[in-house]
C-alpha positions in Angstrom: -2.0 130.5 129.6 -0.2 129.0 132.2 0.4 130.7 135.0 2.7 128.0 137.3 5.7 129.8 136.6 4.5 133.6 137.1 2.8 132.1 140.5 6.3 131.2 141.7 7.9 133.8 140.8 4.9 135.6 142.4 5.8 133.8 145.6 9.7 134.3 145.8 9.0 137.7 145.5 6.5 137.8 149.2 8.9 135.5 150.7 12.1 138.2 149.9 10.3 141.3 150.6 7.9 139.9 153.6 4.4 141.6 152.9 2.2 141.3 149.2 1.8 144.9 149.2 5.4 145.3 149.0 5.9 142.2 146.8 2.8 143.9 144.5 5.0 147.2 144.1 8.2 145.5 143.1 6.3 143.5 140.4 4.0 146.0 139.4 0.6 144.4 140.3 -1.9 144.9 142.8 -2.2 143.3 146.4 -5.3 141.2 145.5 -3.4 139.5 142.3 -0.4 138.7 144.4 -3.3 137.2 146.9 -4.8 135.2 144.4 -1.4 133.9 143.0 -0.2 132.8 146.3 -3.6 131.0 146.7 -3.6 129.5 143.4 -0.4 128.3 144.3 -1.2 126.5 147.2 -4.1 124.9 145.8 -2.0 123.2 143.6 0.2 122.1 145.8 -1.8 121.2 148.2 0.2 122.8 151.5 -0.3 126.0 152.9 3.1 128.0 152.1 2.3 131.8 153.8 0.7 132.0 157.3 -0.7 135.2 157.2 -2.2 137.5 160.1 -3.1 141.5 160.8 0.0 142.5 161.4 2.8 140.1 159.6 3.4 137.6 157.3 5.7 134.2 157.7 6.2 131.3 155.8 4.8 127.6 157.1 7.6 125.4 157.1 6.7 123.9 153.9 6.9 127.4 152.6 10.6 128.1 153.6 11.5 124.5 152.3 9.4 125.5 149.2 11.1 128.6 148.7 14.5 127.3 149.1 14.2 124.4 146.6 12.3 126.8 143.4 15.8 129.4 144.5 18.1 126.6 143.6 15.9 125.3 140.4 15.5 128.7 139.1 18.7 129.7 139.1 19.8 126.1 137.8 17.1 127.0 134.7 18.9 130.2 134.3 22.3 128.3 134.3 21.4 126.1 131.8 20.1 128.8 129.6 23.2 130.8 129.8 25.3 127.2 129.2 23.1 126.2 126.1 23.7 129.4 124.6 27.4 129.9 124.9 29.6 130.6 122.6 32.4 127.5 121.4 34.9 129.8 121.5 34.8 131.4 125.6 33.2 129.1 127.7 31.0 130.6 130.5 28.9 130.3 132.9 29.1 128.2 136.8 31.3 125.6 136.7 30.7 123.4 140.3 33.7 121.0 141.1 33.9 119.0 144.0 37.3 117.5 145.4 38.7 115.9 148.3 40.5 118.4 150.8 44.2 117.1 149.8 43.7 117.5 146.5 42.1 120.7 146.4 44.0 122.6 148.5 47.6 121.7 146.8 46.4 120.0 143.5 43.9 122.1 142.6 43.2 125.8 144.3 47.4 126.8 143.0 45.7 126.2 139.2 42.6 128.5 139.4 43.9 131.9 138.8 45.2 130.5 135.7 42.4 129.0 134.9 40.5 132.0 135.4 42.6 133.9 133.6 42.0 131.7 130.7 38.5 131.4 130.9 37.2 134.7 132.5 33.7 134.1 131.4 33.6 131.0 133.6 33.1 130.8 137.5 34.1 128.6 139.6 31.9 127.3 142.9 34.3 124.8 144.6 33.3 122.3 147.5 36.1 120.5 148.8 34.8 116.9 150.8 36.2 113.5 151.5 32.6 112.1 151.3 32.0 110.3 148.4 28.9 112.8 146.6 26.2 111.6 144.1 26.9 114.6 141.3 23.4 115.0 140.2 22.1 115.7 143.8 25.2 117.9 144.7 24.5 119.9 141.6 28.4 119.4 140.8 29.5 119.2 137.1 33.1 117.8 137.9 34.3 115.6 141.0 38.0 115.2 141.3 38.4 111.6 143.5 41.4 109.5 144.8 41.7 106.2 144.3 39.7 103.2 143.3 37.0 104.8 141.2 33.3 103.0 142.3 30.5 104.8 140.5 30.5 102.9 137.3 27.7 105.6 136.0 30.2 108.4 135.7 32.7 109.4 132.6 36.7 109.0 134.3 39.3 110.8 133.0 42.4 109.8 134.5 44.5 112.8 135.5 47.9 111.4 136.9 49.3 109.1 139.7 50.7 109.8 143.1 53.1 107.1 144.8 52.8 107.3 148.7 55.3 108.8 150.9 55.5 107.8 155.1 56.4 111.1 156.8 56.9 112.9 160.0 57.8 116.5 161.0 61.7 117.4 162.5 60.2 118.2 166.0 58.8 114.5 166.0 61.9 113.0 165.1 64.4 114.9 167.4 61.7 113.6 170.3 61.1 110.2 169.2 64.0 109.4 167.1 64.1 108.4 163.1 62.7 105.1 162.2 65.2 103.1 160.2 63.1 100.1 159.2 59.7 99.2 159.2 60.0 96.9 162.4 60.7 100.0 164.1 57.5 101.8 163.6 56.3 98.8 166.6 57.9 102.5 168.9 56.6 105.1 167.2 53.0 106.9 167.1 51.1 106.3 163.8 48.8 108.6 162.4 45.6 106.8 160.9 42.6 107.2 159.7 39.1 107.0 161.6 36.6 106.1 158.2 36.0 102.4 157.9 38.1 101.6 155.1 41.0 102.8 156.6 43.4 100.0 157.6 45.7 99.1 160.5 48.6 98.2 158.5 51.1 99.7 156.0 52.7 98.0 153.1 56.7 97.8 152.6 59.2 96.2 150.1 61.6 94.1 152.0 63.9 92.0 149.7 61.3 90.7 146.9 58.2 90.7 149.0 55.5 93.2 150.2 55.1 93.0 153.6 52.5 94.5 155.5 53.6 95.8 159.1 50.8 96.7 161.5 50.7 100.5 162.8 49.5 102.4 166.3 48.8 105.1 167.8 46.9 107.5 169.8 45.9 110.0 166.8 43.0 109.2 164.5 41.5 112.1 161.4 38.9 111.9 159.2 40.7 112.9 156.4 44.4 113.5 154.8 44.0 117.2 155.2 43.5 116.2 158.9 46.1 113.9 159.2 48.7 116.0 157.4 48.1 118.9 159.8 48.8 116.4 162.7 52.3 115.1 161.0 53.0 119.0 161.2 52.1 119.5 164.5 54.4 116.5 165.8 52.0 113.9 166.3 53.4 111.0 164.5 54.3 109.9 161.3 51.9 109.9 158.0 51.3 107.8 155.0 50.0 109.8 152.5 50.3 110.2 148.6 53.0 112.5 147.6 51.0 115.2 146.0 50.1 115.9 149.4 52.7 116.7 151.0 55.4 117.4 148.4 55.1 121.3 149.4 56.0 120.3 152.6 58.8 118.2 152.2 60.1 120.5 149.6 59.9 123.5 152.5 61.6 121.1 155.5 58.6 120.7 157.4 57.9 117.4 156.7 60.9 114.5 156.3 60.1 111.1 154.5 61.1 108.1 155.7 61.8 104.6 155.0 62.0 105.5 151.2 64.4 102.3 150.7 61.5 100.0 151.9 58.8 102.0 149.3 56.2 99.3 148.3 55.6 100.9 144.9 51.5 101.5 145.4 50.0 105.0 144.8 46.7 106.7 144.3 45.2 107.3 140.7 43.7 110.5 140.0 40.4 111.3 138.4 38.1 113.9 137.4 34.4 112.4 137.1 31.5 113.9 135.1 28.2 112.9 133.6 28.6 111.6 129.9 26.2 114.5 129.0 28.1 116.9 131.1 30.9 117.1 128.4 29.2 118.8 125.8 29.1 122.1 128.1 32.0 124.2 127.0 32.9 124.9 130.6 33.2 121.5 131.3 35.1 120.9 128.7 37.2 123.3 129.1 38.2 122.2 132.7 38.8 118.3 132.3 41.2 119.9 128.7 43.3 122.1 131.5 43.4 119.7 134.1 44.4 117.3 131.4 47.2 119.8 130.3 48.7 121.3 133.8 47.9 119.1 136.8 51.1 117.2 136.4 52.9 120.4 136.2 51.7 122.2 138.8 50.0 119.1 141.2 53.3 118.7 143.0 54.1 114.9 143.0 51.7 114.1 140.7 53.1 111.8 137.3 51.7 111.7 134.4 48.8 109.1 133.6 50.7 106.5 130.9 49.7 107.2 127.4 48.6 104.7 124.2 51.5 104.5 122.1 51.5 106.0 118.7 50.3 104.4 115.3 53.1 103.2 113.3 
């Protein structure tokens, strides 16, 4: 019989309670079996994972990364279980999104309780990133992204569109005064963004053609969520998609400017997922919701355009 799997459970069970004896009570064996487990162990791997002396016991470094790695691929064995057994009809299980900061804190965190309440069986474990994550090494079954789309090896399902919106606070404007075309943003202080593929330069309609005026100014963030707190605080003025800053707009914090000049561009919104991902109920589930309420609830967020219907 093989014994690889009882030998790592074996060991998970001496790194959580510290000491084989007390590992050997709380799985019902004797010191000398949990011993010869742990060495078995090691022999196949080939490292030593459990330093052990008189009076304590501590893992080697290769034991700790060891120990951490089998604690995420156990309980990714007992998540796939549960998934490949659940029922069609109530999805359940861990359902891991990733998201962008601007999106998930006014896009996407205002729609879980619903969600829950539809789907109690299902939890949700949400990182919220403007890095750009491979989904098979962050473990995540769903990643929400802005913009182009660049991994070709993902499924896209297009959730809705957000045009973009310049923006400043009140407190700015009564200081610096209201811009009232783009050649005046040459005074003003520009909020941009510090990544690489940011740009120095904002786009505007003026009679028939798109322009592009360049911006400066002493405020740089590495992401919208950044930037938008630093339109709040008075910095400068913004350009960011709608979505993100409807609430605020809506509530007087924020004022948008220069609407008359609006070049027209936005950002797409997309949920990603492995092709295979989609036969999970709880995945399916989620990308069918989004579909359903993100234009109703994503404040600024239209509608993706749909095929026409067969005559």
């Amino acid at each position: 019989m093989d014994n690889r799997l009882g030998d790592i459970e074996t060991f998970l069970m001496v790194a959580s309670e510290g000491s084989f004896a007390n590992a050997a009570k709380a799985l019902r064996l004797t010191p000398s079996a949990v011993s010869r487990s742990i060495a078995r162990l090691e022999q196949r791997l080939g490292v030593t994972l459990v330093r052990r002396t008189t009076r304590a016991l501590a893992l080697t470094r290769e034991g700790a990364a060891y120990r951490d790695r089998m604690t995420v691929l156990l309980s990714d064995m007992m998540e796939l279980e549960a998934g490949l057994g659940e029922d069609r009809g109530e999805p359940r299980g861990l359902l891991r999104v990733n998201a962008s900061p601007s999106f998930g804190i006014e896009g996407l965190i205002p729609l879980l309780p619903r969600f829950r309440a539809r789907y109690p069986g299902v939890r949700v474990d949400l990182t919220l990133s403007d890095m750009i994550v491979d989904l098979v090494e962050e473990r995540a079954d769903v990643a929400i992204r802005i913009g182009p789309l660049r991994d070709t090896r993902l499924r896209a399902k297009k959730l809705g569109h957000s045009r973009m919106a310049l923006v400043a606070s009140p407190d700015y404007l009564a200081r610096r005064g209201t811009p009232r075309t783009p050649d005046d943003l040459a005074a003003h202080d520009c909020l941009r963004f510090s990544f690489r593929r940011s740009v120095d330069s904002w786009p505007f309609r003026i009679g028939r053609r798109i322009v592009q005026r360049p911006v400066e100014g002493a405020c740089f963030g590495n992401s919208g969520e950044v930037v938008r707190q630093m339109a709040l605080a008075g910095c400068g003025i913004a350009r960011h998609g709608y979505f993100h800053v409807a609430r605020d707009l809506k509530d007087g914090r924020l004022v948008e400017l220069l609407a008359d000049y609006d070049a027209g561009d936005g950002e797409d919104i997309h949920a990603l997922y492995a092709a295979e991902d989609r036969t999970a109920a709880r995945v399916r589930a989620f990308l069918d919701f989004l579909d359903a309420v993100v234009v109703e609830e994503g404040r600024g967020v239209s509608a993706p355009a749909r095929p026409a219907p067969a005559d």
